[in-house]
N, CA, C and O atoms as CSV, one atom per row, in Angstrom:
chain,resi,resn,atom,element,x,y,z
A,1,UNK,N,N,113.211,99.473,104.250
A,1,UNK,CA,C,112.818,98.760,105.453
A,1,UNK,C,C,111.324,98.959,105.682
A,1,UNK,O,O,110.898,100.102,105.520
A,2,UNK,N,N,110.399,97.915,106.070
A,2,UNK,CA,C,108.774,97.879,106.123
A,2,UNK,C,C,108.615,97.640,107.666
A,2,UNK,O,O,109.127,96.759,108.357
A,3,UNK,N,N,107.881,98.521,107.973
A,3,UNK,CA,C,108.054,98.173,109.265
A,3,UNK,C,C,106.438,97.144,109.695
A,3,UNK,O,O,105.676,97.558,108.821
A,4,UNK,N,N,105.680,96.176,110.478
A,4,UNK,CA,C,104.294,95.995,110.108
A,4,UNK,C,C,104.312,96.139,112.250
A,4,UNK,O,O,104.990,95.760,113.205
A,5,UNK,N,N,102.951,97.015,111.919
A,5,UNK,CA,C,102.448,96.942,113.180
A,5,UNK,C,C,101.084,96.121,113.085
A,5,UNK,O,O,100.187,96.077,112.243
A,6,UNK,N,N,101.369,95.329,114.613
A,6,UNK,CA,C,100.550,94.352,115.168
A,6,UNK,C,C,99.380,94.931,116.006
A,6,UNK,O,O,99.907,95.367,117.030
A,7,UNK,N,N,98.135,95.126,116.052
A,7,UNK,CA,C,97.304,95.393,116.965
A,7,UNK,C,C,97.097,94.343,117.890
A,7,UNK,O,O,97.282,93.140,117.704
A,8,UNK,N,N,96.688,94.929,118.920
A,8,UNK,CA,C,96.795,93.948,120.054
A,8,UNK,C,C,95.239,94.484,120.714
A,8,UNK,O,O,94.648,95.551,120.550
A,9,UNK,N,N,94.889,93.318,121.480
A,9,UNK,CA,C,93.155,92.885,121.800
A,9,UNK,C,C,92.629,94.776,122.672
A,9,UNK,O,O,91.470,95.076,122.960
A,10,UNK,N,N,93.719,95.587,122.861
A,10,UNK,CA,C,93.550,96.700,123.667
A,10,UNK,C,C,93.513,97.872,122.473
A,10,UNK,O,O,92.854,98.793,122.954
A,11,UNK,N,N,93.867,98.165,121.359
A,11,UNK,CA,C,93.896,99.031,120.608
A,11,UNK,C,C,92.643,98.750,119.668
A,11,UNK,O,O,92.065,97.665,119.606
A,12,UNK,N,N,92.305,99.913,118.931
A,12,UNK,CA,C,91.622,99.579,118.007
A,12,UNK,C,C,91.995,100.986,117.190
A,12,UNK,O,O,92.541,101.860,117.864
A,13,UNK,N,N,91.666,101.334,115.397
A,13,UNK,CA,C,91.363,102.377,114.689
A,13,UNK,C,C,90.496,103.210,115.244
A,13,UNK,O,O,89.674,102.903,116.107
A,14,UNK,N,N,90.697,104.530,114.651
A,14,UNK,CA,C,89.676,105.944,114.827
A,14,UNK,C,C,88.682,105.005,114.561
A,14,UNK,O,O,87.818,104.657,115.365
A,15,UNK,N,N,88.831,104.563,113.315
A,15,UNK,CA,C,87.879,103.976,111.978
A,15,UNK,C,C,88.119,103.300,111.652
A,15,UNK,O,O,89.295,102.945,111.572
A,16,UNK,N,N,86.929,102.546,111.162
A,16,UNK,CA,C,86.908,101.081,110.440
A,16,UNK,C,C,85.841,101.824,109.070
A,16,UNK,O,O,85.116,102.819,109.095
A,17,UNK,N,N,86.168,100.769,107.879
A,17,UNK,CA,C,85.251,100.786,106.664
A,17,UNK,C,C,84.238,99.982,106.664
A,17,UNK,O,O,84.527,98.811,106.911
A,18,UNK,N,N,82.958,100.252,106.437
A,18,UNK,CA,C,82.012,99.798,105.883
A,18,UNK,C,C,81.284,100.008,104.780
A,18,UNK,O,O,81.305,101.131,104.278
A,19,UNK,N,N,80.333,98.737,104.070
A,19,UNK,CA,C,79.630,98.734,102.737
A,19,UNK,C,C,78.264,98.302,103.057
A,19,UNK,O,O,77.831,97.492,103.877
A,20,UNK,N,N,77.705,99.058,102.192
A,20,UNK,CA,C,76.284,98.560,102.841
A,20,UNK,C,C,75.527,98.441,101.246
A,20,UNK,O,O,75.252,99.522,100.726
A,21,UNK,N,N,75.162,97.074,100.405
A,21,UNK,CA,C,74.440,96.763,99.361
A,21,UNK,C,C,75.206,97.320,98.213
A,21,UNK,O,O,76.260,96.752,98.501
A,22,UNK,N,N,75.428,97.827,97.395
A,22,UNK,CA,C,76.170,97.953,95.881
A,22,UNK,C,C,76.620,99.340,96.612
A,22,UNK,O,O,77.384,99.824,95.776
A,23,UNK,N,N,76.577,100.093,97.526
A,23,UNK,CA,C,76.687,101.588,97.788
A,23,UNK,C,C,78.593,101.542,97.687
A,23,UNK,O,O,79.095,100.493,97.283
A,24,UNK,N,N,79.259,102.389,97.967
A,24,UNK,CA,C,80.741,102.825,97.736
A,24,UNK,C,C,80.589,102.426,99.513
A,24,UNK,O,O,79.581,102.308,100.210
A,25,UNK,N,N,82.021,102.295,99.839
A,25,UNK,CA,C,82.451,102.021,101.206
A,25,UNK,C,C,82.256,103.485,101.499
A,25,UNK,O,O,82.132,104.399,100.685
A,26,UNK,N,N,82.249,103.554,103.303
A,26,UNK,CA,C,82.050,104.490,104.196
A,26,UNK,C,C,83.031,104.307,105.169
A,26,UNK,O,O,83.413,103.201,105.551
A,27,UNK,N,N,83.466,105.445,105.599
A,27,UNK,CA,C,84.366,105.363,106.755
A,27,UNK,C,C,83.589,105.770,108.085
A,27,UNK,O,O,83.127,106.911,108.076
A,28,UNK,N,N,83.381,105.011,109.210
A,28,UNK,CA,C,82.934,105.350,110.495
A,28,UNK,C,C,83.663,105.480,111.377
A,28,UNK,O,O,84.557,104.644,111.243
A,29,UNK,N,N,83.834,106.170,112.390
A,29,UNK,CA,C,84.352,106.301,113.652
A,29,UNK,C,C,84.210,105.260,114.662
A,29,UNK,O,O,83.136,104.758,114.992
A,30,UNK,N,N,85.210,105.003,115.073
A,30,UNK,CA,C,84.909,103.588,116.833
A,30,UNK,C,C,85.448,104.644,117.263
A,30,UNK,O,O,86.417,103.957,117.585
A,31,UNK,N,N,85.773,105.746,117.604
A,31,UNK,CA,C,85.918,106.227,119.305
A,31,UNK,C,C,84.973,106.240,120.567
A,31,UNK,O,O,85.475,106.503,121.660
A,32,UNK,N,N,83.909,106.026,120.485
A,32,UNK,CA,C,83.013,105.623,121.339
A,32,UNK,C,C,82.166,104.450,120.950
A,32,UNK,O,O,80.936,104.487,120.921
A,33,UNK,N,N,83.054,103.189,120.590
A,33,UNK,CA,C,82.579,101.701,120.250
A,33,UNK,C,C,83.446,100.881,121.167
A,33,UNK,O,O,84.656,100.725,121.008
A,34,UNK,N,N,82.624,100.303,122.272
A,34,UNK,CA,C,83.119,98.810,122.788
A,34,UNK,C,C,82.874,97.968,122.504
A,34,UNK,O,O,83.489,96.973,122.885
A,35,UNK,N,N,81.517,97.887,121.419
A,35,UNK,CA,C,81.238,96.385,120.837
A,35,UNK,C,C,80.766,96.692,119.278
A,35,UNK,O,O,80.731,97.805,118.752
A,36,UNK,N,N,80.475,95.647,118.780
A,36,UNK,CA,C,79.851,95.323,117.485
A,36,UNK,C,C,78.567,96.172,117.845
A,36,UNK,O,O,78.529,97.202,117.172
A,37,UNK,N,N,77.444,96.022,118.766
A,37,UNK,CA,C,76.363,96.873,118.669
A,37,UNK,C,C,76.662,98.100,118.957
A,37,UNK,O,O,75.743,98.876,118.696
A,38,UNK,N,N,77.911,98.743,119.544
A,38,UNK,CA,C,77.728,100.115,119.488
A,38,UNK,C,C,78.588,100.857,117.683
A,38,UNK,O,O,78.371,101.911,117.085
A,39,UNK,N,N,79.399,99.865,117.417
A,39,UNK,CA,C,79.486,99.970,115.974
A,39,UNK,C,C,78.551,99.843,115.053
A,39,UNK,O,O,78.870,100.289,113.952
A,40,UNK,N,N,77.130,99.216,115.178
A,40,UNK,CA,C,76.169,99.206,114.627
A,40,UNK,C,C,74.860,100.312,114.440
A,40,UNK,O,O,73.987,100.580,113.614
A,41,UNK,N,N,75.430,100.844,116.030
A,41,UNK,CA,C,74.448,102.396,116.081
A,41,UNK,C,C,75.079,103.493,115.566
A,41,UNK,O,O,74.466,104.503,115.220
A,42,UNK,N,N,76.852,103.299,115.455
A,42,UNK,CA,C,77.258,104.399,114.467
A,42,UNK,C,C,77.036,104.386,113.334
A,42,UNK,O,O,76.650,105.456,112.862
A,43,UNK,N,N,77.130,103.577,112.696
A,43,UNK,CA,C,76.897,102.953,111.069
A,43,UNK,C,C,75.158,103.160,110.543
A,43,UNK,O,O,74.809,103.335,109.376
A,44,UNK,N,N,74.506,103.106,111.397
A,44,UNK,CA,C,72.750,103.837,111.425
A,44,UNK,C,C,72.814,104.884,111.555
A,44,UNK,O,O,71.834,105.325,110.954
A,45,UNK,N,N,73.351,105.685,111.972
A,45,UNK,CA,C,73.569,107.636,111.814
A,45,UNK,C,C,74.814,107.443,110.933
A,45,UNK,O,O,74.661,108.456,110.251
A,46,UNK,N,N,75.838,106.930,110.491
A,46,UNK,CA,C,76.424,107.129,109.045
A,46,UNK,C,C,75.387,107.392,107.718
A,46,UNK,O,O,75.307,108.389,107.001
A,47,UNK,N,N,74.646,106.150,107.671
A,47,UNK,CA,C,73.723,105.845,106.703
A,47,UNK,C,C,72.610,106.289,106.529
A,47,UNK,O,O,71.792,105.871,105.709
A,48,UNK,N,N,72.420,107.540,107.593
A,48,UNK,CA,C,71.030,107.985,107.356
A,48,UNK,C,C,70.927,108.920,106.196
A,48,UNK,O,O,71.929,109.535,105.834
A,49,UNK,N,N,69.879,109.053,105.641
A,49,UNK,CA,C,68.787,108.624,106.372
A,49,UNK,C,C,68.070,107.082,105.710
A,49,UNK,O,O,67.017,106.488,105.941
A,50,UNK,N,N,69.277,106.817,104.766
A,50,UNK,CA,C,68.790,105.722,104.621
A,50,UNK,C,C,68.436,104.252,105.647
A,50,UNK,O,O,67.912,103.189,105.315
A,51,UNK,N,N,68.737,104.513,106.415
A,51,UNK,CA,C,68.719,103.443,107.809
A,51,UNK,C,C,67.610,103.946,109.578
A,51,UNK,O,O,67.100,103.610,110.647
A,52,UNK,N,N,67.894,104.898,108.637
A,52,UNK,CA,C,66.701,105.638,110.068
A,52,UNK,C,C,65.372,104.963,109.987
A,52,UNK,O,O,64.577,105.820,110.372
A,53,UNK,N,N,64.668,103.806,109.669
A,53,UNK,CA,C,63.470,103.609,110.277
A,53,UNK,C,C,63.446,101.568,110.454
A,53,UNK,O,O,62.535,100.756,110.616
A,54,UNK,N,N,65.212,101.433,110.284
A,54,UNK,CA,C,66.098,100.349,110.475
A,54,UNK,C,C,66.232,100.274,111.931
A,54,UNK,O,O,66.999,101.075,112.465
A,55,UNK,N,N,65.522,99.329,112.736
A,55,UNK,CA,C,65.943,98.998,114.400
A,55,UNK,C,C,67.510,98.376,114.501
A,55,UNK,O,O,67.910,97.642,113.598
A,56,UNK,N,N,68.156,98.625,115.358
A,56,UNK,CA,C,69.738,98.299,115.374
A,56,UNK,C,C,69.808,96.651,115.378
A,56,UNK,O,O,70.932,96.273,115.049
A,57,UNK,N,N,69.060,95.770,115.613
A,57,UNK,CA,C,68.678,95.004,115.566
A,57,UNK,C,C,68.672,93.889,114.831
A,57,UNK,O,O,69.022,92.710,114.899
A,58,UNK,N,N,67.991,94.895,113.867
A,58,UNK,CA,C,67.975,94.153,112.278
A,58,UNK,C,C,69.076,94.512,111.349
A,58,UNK,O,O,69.105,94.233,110.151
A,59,UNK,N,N,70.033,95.195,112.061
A,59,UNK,CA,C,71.317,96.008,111.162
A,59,UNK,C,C,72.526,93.899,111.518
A,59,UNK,O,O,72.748,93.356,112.600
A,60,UNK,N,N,72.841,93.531,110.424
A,60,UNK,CA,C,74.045,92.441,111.004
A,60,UNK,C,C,75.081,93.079,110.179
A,60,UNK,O,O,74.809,93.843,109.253
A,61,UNK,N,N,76.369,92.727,110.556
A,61,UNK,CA,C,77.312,93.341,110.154
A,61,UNK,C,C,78.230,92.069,109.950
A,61,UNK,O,O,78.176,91.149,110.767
A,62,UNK,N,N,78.910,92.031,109.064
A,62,UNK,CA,C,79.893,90.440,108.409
A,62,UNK,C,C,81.184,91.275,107.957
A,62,UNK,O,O,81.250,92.471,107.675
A,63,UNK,N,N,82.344,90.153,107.971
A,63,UNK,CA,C,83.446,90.420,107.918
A,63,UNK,C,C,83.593,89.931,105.925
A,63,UNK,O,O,84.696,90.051,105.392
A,64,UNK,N,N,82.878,89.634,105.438
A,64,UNK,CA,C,82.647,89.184,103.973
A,64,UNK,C,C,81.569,89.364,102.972
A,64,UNK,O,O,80.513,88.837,103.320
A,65,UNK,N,N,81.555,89.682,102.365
A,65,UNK,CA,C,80.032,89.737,100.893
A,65,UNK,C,C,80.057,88.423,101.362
A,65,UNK,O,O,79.153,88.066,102.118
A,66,UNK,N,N,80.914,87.664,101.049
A,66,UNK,CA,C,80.008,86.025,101.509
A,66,UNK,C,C,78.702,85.653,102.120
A,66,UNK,O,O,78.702,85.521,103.344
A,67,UNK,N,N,77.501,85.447,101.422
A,67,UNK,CA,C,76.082,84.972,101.985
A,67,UNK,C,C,76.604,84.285,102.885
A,67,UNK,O,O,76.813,84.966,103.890
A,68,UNK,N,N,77.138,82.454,103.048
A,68,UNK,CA,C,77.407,81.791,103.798
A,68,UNK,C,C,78.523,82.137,105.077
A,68,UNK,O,O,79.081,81.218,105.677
A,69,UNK,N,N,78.743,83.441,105.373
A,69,UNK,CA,C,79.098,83.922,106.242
A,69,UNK,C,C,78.651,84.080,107.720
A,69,UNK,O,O,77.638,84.764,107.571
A,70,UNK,N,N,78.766,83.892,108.926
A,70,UNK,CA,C,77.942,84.028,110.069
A,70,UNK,C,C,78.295,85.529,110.294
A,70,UNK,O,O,79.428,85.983,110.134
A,71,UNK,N,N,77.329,86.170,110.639
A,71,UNK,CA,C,77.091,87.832,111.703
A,71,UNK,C,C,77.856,87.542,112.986
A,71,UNK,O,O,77.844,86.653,113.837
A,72,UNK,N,N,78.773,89.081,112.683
A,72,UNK,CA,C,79.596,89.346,113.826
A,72,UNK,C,C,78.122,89.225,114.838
A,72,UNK,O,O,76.933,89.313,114.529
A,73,UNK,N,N,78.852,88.970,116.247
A,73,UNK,CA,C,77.621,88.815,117.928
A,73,UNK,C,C,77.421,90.429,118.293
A,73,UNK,O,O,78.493,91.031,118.372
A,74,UNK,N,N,76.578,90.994,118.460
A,74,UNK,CA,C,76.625,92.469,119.083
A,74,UNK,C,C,77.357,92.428,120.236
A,74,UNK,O,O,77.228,93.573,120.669
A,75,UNK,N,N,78.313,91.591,121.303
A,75,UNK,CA,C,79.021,91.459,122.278
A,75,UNK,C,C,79.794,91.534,121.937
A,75,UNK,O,O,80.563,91.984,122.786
A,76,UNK,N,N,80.496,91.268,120.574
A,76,UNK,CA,C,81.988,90.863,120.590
A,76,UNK,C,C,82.340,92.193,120.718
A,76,UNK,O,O,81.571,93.059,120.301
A,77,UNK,N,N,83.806,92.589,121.441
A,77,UNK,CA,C,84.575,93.325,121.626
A,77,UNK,C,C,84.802,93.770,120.216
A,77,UNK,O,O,84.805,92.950,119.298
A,78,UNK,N,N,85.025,95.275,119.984
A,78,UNK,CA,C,85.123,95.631,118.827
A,78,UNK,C,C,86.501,95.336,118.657
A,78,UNK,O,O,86.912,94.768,117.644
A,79,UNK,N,N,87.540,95.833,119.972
A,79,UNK,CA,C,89.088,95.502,119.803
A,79,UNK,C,C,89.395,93.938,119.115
A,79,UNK,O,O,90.066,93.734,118.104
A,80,UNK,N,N,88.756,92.983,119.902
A,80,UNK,CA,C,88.844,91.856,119.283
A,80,UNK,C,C,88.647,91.493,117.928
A,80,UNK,O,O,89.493,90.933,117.231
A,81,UNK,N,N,87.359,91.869,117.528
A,81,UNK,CA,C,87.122,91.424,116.415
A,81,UNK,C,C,87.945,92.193,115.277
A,81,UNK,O,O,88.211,91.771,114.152
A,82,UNK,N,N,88.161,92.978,115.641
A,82,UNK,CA,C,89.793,94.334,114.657
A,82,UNK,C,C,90.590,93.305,114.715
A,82,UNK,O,O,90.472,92.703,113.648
A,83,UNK,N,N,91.472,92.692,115.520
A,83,UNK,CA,C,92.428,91.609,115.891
A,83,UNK,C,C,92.447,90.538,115.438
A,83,UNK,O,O,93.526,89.965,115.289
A,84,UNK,N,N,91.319,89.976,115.101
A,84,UNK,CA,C,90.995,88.704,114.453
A,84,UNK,C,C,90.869,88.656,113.208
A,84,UNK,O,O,91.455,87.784,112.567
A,85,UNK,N,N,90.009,89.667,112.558
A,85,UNK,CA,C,90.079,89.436,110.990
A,85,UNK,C,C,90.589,90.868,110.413
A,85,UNK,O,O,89.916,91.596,109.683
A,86,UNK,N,N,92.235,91.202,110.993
A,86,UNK,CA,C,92.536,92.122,110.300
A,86,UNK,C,C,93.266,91.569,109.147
A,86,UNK,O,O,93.697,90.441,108.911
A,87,UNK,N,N,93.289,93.003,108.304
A,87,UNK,CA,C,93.075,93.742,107.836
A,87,UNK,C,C,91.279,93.946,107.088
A,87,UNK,O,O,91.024,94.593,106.073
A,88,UNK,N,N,90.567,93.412,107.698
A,88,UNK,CA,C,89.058,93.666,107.492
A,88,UNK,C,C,88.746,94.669,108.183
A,88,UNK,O,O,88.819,94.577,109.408
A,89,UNK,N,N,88.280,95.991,107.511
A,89,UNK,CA,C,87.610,97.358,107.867
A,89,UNK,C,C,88.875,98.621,107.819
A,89,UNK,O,O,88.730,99.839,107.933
A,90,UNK,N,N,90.161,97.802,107.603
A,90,UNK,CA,C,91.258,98.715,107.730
A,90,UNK,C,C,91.708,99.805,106.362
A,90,UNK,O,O,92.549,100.677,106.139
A,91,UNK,N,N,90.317,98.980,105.496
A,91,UNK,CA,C,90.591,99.906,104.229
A,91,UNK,C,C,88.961,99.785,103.516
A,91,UNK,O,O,87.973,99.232,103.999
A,92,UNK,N,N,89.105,100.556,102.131
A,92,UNK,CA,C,88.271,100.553,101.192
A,92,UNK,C,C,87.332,99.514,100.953
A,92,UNK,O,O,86.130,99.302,101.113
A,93,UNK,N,N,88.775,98.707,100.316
A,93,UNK,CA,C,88.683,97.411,99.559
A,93,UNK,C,C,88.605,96.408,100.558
A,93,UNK,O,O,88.674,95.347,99.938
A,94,UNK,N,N,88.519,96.213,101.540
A,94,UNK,CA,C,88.322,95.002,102.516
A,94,UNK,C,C,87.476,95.633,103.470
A,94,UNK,O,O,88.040,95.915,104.527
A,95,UNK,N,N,86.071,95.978,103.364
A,95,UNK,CA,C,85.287,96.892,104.332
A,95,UNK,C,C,85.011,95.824,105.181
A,95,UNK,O,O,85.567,94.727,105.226
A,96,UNK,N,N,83.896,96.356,105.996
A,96,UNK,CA,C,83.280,95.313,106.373
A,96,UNK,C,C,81.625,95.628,106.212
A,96,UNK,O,O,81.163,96.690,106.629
A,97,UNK,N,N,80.616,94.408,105.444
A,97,UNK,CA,C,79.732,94.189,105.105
A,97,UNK,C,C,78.235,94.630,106.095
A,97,UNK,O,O,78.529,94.431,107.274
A,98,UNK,N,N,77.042,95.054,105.996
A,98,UNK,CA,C,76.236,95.627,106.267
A,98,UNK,C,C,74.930,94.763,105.460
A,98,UNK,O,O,74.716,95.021,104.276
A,99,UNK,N,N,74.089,93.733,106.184
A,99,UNK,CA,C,73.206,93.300,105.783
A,99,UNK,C,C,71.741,93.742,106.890
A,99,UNK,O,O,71.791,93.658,108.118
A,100,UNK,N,N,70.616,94.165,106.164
A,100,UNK,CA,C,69.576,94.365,107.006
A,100,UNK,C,C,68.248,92.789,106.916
A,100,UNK,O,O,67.700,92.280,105.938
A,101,UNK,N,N,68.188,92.565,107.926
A,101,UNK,CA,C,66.816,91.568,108.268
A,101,UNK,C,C,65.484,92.197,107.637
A,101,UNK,O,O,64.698,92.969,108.186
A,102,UNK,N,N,65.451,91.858,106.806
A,102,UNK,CA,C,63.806,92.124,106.731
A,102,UNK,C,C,62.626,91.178,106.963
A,102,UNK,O,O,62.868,90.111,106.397
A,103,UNK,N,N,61.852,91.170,107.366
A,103,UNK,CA,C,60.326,90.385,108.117
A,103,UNK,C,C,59.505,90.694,107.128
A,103,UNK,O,O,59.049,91.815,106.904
A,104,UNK,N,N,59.296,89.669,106.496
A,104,UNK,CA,C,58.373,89.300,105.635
A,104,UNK,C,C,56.774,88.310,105.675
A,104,UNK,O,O,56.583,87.098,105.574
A,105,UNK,N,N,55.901,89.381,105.853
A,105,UNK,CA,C,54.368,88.314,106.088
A,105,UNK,C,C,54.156,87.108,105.202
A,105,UNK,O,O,54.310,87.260,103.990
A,106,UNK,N,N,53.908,86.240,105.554
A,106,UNK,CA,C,53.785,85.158,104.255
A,106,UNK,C,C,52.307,85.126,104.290
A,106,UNK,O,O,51.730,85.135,105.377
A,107,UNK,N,N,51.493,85.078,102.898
A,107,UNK,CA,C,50.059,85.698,102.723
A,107,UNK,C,C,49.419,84.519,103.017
A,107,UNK,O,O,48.224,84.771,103.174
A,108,UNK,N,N,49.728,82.952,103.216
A,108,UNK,CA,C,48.714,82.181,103.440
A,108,UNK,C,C,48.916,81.352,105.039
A,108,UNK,O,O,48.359,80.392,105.572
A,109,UNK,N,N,49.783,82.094,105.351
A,109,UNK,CA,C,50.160,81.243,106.878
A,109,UNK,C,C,49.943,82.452,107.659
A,109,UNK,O,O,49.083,82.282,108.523
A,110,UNK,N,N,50.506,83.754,107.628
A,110,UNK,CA,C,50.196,85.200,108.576
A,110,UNK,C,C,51.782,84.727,109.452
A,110,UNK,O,O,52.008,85.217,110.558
A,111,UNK,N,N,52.657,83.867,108.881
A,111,UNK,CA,C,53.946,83.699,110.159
A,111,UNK,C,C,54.657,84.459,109.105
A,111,UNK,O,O,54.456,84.635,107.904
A,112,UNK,N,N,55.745,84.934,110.130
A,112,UNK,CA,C,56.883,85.929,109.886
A,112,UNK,C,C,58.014,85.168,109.446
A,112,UNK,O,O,58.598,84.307,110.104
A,113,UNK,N,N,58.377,85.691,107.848
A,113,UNK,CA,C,59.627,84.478,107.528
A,113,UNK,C,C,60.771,85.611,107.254
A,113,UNK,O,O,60.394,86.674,106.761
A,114,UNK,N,N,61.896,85.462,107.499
A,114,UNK,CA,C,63.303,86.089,107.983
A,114,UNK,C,C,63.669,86.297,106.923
A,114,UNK,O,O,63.604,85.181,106.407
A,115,UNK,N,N,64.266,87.411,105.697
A,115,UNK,CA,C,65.253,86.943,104.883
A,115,UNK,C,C,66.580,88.244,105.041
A,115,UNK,O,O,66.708,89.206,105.799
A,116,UNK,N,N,66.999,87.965,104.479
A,116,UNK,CA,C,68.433,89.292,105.076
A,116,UNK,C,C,68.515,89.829,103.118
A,116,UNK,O,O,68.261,89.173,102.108
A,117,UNK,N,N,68.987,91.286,103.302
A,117,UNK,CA,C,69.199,91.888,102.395
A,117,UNK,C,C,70.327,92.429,101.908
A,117,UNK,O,O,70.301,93.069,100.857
């Protein structure tokens, strides 16, 4: 007998998984996460010190390696977004993705062009 439990918009994991560039998944803590940006300031003290001179800002976080993917909102409810694309972060193998913004000078204009890493 299998039993499957349902999360509901009020629960969430200790932990969710994250990957950040070719690195091995990481396990972080949500016990003190109500949103995507406070999951984003844990995942910057996971990763340090590789992320320590990374503004939370420029940290986006995706439910896919998929480029053509849109960035979770730093508002969304972390419960929610657990709810919506689970089993994403509930393991290893289905983490959830870690892209940083980098600002790039362009040498003949001096404007700031966006690319994500």
């Amino acid at each position: 007998m299998t039993t499957t439990t349902t999360m509901t918009s009020q629960q969430k994991p200790a932990f969710v998984w994250i990957q950040y560039g070719n690195g091995c998944a990481s396990k972080v803590s949500t016990s003190d996460c109500l949103d995507v940006d406070d999951l984003k300031e844990v995942i910057k003290n996971k990763l340090s010190p590789e992320l320590n001179d990374v503004p939370v800002h420029k940290i986006n976080l995706y439910t896919s390696n998929d480029q053509n993917v849109q960035a979770l909102f730093p508002d969304e409810l972390l419960s929610e977004v657990l709810t919506l694309h689970h089993p994403i972060g509930s393991n290893a193998r289905q983490p959830f993705y870690i892209r940083i913004i980098q600002n790039e000078k362009t040498a003949s204009t001096g404007k700031l062009k966006q690319s994500i890493q």
